[in-house]
N, C-alpha and C positions, 0 to 999 in steps of 0.2 A: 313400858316407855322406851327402856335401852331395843329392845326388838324393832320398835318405830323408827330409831334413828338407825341401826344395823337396815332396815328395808330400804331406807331414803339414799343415804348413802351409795348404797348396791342401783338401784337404780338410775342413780345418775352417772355414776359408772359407766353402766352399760351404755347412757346416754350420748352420754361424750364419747366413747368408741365409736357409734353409729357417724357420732356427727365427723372425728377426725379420725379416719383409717386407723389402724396401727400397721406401722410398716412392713412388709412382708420381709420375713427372716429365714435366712436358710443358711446350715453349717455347712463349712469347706476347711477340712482340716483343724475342727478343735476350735475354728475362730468364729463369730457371728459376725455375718455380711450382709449388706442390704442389700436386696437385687436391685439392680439397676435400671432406671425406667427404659422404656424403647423410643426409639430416636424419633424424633416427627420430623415427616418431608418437608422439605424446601419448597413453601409455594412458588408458585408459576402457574402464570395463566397461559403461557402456550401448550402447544401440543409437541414441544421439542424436549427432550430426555437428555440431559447433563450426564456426561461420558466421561471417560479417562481423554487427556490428548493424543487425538490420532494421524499429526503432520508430523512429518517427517523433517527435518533438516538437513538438508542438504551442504550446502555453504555459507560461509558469511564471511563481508569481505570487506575493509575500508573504501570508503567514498567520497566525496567533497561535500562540507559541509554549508549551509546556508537557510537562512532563513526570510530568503526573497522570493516572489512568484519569477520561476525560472524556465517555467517548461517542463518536459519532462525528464526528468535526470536519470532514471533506468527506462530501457524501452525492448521490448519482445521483439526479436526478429518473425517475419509470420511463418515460419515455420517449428518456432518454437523452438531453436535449439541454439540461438544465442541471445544473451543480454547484452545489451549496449547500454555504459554505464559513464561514468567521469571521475577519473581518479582526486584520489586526495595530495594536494603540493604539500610544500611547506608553508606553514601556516595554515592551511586547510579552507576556507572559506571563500566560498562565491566562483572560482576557478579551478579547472583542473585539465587531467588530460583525455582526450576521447578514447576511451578501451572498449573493449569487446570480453564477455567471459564466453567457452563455450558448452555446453553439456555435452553426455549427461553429468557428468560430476564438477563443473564449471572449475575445476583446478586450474586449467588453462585459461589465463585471461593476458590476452596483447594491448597495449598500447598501441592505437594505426597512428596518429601521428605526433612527431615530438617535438617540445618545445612550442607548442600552439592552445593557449590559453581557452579553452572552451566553459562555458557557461551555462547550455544547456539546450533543451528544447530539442531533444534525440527523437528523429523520425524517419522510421525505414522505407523505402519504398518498396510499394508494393509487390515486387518479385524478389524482395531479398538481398538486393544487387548492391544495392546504393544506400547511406545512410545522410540525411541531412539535420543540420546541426548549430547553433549560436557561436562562434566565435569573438572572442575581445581581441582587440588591437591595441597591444598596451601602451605603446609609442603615443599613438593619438587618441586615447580611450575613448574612442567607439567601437560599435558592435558590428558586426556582419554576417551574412550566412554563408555556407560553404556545405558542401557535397561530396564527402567521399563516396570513390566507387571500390569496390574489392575485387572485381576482376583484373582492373589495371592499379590499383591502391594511385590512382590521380583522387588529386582534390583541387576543387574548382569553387573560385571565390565568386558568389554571387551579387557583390558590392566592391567589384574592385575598385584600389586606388580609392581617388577622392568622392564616389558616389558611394559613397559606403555613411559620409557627413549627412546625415539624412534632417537633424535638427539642429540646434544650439546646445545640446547638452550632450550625451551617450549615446544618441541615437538610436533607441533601442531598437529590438528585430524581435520576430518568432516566426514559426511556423505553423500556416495555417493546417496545408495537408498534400498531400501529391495527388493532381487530377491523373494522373495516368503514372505510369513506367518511366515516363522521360521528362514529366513538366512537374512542379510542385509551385501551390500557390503561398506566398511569403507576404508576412506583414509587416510593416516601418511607422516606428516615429516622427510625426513631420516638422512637428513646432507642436505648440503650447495649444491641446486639444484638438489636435490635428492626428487623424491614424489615416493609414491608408494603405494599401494589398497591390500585388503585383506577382504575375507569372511569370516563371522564369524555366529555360531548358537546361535540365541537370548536366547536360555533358555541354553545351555552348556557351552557356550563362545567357542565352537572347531574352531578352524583357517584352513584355505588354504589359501593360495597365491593366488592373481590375480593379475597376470603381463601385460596381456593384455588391464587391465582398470587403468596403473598405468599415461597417458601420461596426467599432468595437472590436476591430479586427485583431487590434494589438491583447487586448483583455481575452478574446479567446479562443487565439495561438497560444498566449503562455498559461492557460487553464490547462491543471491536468485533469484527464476525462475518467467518470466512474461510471459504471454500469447503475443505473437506478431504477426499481421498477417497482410498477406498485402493489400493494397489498394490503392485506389486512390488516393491521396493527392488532385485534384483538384477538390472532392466532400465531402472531409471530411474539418473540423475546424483545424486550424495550430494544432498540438497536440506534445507537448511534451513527453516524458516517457506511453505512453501508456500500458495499460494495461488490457488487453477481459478477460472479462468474461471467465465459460469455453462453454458457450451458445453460444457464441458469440454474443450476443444482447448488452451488457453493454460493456465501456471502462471508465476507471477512469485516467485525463491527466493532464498535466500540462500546464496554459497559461504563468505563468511566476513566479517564487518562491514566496510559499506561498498563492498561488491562483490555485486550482485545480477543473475540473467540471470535470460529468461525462454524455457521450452520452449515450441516447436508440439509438437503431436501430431499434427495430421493431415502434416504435412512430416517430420517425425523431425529436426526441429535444435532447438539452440539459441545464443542468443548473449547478449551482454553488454548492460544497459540503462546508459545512461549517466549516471551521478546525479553525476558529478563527486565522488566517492567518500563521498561522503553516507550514515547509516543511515536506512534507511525506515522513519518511523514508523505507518504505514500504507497500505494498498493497498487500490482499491476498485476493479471493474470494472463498465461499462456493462452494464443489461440485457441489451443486445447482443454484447457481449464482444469489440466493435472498438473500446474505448478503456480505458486505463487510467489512472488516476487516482492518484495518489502522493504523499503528505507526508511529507516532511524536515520536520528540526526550521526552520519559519520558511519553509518554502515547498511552494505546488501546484503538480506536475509534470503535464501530460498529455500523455499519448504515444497514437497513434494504432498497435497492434500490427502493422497490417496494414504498415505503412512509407509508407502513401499519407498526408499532410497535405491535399494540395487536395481541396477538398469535405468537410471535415473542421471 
């Protein structure tokens, strides 16, 4: 009988081994240690490969802060090798002054002009030559646009005097876009659901009417523009606010506030940009699409995508 209970015993034993592992044990120095399991991957359903971070930082630089649809408050020169930006005043908000940084190491950044309360909606014209821009009039707090030139550093007001009153409140303004090298078409405030667009000559201020580009016109002048295009969702990484290159190879996205990476396409990775957990309130890329340009609330980031800074 005692052999019967010695057999039952023994067998459930081994029972229960089969059913719960015994842990795999191996000596290191005299101690017993459990091995350690091996790590299981991170799913993801794309086909992009989670990397170490590969941009670069370049500079990072105070800037005027705000949280109004303004326009665009950094802007690529097209040639890619200045930022036009709006410095930070005292008190920091809504106003600043029109600067320029220039690469490749943007250490150098000027103030063009002083004492002239600028607000935003920075756009170069097409040759490089000319930057136009949102101006405040703090005397009669209305808005206006204006046009420096860098050959001759004139700046030309394209609401002088009392046409600059465009409603009963601010007046507000933006810019639509430059049809050429010498005209840019400009949007105004009229009254109360009133917008309406107007051409003007960068170096005379002469006007025309454009009625035909008046519809929403104030809404998208001060929109800033992202590259969007489409794709497949079930081969791309969940992507917030995306934003392509104009190569289309680079996107800068968001995974969830304050944490943004950016995809290659032509590599198939992507990694983490490092803003110090910052939300970005906008993104702009070089003509080139080997630099990226970034505002947080109060500061310019640029990052060189490629990971290379020298010569940069």
């Amino acid at each position: 009988m005692r052999r019967n209970w010695i057999f039952l015993l023994s067998l459930l034993f081994l029972t229960a081994c089969a059913v719960f592992p015994m842990p795999d044990l191996s000596f290191s120095g005299g101690e017993v240690q459990e091995a350690a399991a091996a790590p299981l991957p991170t799913p993801d359903r794309s086909r992009y490969t989670n990397v170490q971070p590969q941009a670069c930082l370049v500079n990072r630089w105070e800037t005027m802060q705000t949280d109004l649809a303004q326009g665009d408050l950094v802007a690529w020169s097209p040639d890619g090798k200045r930022l036009a930006y709006v410095t930070r005043q005292a008190g920091g908000w809504f106003t600043g002054q029109l600067a320029v940084a220039e690469g490749p190491d943007f250490e150098r950044r000027e103030v063009l002009v002083d004492r002239l309360p600028v607000s935003g909606d920075l756009t170069w014209s097409p040759d490089g030559r000319a930057l136009a821009f949102v101006a405040l009039r703090e005397d009669e707090k209305v808005y206006t646009v204006m046009v420096y030139h860098f050959d001759t550093r004139q700046l030309v007001d394209l609401f002088p005097e009392s046409s600059a009153k465009t409603d009963e409140w601010g007046s507000q303004k933006g810019i639509l876009r430059w049809t050429s090298t010498q005209q840019l078409l400009v949007a105004y405030n009229c009254g109360s659901g009133c917008q309406e667009a107007a051409r003007f000559n960068a170096y005379t201020g002469a006007r025309s009417d454009a009625p035909q580009e008046s519809y929403l016109a104030l809404e998208t002048a001060l929109a800033v523009p992202e590259k969007v295009i489409t794709y497949d969702a079930e081969q791309y990484p969940k992507m917030t606010r995306p934003n392509w290159s104009p190569d289309g190879r680079w996107a800068i996205f968001r995974i969830r506030y304050g944490e943004w990476w950016l995809l290659d396409e032509k590599e198939g990775v992507k990694f983490q940009l490092d803003l110090e957990g910052l939300e970005v309130e906008a993104s702009v890329w070089s003509p080139d699409s080997s630099l990226l340009a970034v505002r947080t609330e109060g500061d310019v980031w640029v990052f060189s995508v490629e990971g290379d800074c020298q010569g940069k």
